[in-house]
C-alpha positions as CSV (number, residue, x, y, z in Angstrom):
1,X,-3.9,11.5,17.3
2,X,-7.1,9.1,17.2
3,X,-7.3,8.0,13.1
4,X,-10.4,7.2,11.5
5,X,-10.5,4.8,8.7
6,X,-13.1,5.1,5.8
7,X,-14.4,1.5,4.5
8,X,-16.1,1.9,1.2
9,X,-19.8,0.5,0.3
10,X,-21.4,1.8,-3.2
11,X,-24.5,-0.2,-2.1
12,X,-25.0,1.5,0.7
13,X,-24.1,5.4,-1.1
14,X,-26.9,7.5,-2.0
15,X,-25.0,9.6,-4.4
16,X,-23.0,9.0,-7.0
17,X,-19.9,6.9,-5.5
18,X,-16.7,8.9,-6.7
19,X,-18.6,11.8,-6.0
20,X,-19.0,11.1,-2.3
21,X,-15.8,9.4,-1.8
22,X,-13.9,12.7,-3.4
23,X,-16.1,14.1,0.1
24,X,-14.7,11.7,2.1
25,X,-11.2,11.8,1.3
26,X,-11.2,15.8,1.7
27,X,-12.1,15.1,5.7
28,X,-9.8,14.3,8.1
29,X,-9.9,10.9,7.6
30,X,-6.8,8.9,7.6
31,X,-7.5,6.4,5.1
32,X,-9.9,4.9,2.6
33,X,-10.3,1.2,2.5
34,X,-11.6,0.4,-0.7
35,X,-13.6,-2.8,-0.4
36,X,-16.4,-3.4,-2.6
37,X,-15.7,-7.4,-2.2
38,X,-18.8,-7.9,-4.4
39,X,-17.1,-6.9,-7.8
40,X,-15.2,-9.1,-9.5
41,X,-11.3,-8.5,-10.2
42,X,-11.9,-6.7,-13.3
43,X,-14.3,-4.3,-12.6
44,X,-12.6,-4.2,-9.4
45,X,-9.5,-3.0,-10.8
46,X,-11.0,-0.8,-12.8
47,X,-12.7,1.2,-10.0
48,X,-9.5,1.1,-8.2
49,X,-7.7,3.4,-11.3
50,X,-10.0,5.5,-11.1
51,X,-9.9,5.8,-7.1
52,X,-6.6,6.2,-6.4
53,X,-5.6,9.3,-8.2
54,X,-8.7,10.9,-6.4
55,X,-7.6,9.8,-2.8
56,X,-3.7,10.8,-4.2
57,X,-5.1,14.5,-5.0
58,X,-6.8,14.7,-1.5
59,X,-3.3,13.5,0.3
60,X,-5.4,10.6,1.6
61,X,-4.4,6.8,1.7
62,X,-6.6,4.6,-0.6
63,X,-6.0,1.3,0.6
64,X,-6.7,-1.9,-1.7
65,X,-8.7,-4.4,-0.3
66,X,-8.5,-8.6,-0.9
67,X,-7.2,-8.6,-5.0
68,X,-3.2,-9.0,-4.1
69,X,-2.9,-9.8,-7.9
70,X,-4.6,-6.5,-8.7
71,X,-2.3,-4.0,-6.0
72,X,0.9,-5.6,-7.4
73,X,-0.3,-5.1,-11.1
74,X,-0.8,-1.5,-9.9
75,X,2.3,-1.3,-8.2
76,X,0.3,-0.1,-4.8
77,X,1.5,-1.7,-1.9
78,X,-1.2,-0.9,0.6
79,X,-4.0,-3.4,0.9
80,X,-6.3,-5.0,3.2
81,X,-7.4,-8.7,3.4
82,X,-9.4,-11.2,5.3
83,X,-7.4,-13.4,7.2
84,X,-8.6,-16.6,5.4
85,X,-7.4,-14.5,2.0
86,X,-3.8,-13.8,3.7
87,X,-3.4,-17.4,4.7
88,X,-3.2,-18.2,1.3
89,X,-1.6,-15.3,0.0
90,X,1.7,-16.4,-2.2
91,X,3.0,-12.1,-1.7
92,X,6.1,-12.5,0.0
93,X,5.1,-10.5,3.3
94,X,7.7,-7.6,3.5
95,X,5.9,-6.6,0.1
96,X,3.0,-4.9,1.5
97,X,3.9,-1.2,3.1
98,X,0.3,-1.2,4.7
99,X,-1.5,-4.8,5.3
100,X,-4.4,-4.5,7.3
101,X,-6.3,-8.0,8.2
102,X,-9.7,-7.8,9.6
103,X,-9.8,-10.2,13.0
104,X,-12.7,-11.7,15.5
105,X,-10.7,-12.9,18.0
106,X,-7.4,-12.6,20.3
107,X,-5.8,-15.8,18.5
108,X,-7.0,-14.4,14.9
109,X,-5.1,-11.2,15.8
110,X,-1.8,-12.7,16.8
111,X,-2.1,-14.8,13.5
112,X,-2.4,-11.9,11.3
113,X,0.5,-10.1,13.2
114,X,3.0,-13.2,12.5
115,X,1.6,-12.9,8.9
116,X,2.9,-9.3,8.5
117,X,-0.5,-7.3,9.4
118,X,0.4,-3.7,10.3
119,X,-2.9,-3.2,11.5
120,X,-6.0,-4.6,12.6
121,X,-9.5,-4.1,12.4
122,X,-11.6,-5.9,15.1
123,X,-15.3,-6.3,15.4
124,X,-17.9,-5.9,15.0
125,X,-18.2,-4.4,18.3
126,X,-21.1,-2.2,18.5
127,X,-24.7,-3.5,17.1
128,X,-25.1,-2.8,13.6
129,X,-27.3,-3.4,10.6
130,X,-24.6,-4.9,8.7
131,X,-24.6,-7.8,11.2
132,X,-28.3,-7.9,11.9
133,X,-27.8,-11.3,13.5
134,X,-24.6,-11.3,14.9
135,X,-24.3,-10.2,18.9
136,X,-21.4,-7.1,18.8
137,X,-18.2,-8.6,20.6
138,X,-17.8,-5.6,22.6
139,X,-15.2,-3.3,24.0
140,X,-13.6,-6.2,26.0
141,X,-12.2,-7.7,22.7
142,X,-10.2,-4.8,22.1
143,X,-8.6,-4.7,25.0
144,X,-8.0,-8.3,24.9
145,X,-6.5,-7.6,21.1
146,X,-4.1,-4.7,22.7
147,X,-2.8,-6.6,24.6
148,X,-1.7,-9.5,23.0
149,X,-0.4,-7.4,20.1
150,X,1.7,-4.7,19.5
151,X,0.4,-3.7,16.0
152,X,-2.3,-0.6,15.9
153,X,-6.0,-1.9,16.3
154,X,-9.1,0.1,14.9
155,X,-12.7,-0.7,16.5
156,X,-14.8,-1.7,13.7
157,X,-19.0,-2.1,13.7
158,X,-21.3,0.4,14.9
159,X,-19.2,3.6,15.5
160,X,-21.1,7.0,15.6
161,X,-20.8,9.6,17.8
162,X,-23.0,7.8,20.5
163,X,-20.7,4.5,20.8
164,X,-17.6,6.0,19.8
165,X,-17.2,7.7,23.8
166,X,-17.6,4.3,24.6
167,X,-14.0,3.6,23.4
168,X,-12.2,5.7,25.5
169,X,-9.3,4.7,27.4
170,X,-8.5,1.8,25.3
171,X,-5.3,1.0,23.9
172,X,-6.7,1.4,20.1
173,X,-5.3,3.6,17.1
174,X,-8.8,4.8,15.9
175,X,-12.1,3.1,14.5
176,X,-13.2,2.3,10.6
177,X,-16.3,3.6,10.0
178,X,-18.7,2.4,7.0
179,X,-22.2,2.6,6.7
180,X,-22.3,5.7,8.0
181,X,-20.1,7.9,6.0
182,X,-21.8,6.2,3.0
183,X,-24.8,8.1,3.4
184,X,-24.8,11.1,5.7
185,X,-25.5,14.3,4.8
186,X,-21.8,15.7,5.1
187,X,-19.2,13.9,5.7
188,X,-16.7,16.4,7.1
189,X,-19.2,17.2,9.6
190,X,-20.0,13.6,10.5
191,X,-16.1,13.3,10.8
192,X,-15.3,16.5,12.8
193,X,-18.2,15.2,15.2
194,X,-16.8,11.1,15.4
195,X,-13.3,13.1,16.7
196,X,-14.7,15.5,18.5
197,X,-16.9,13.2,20.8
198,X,-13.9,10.7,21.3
């Protein structure tokens, strides 16, 4: 079945944040990357007790994003990490039951993997405001990914309903969707709709 991952901005939400992500987790969304890179560890942490026993209720994955320290402390061994973050990592890598590592590239992809990633995100891939000045990398750099790797991929950057048919046929696990999900009217909806059109 095609997953969807959930990333999480409170910057971008137009509603109160646990309220909407209590929303998202009740869709059929497989996971909820909690990322919120611009708090620091403390407030971070104390976002992420409050978050996981809401995602636990709903049967839906919260993963931890970038703060190792701050999963092990909680004893929650799902996180996600930039891949200059896992370089330096000191976690022994077996540790982790879910370690995704966001990627640009075919040789940042097989790095992760020899890391310990069990997943990757790759992008961005579709234009998006998040990366107003970036050119998307296009569908060719997931298939490239796929085939170098035998870890699931997720599309990441610029995936609605319009780009997401774009993606079919290819070798990928799902797509993470942020921006989006942040601030439409209703989530399960918007969810239903980004499976139904793939």
């Amino acid at each position: 079945m095609y997953k969807l991952l959930a990333i999480t901005s409170r910057q971008l939400c137009k509603e109160k944040f646990l309220h909407r992500l209590e929303k998202i987790a009740a869709t059929k969304i497989s996971a909820i990357i909690l990322r919120e890179k611009d708090l620091p560890p403390a407030a971070y942490e104390q976002l992420a007790r409050q978050v996981l026993p809401l995602c636990q209720r709903c049967n839906t994955l919260c993963i931890l994003h970038t703060y190792e320290d701050i999963s092990q402390r909680l004893r929650w061994p799902h996180i996600h990490m930039p891949l200059s973050r896992l370089r330096q990592s000191s976690v022994y890598k077996g540790y982790w039951k879910t370690l995704g590592v966001s990627v640009h590239s075919v040789e940042e992809a097989e790095e992760a993997a020899g890391l310990g990633a069990t997943y990757l995100t790759a992008g961005h891939i579709f234009a998006t405001a998040c990366k107003k000045n970036l050119l998307p990398r296009g569908t060719g750099l997931l298939r490239e990914i796929c085939q170098h790797t035998v870890i699931p991929v997720y599309a990441l950057g610029g995936i609605t309903p319009q780009t997401i048919t774009k993606l079919r046929g290819l070798p990928i696990e799902g797509a993470a969707i942020m921006s989006a999900l942040m601030d439409c009217n209703d989530p399960s909806r918007y969810v239903d709709t980004l499976l139904a059109s793939k």
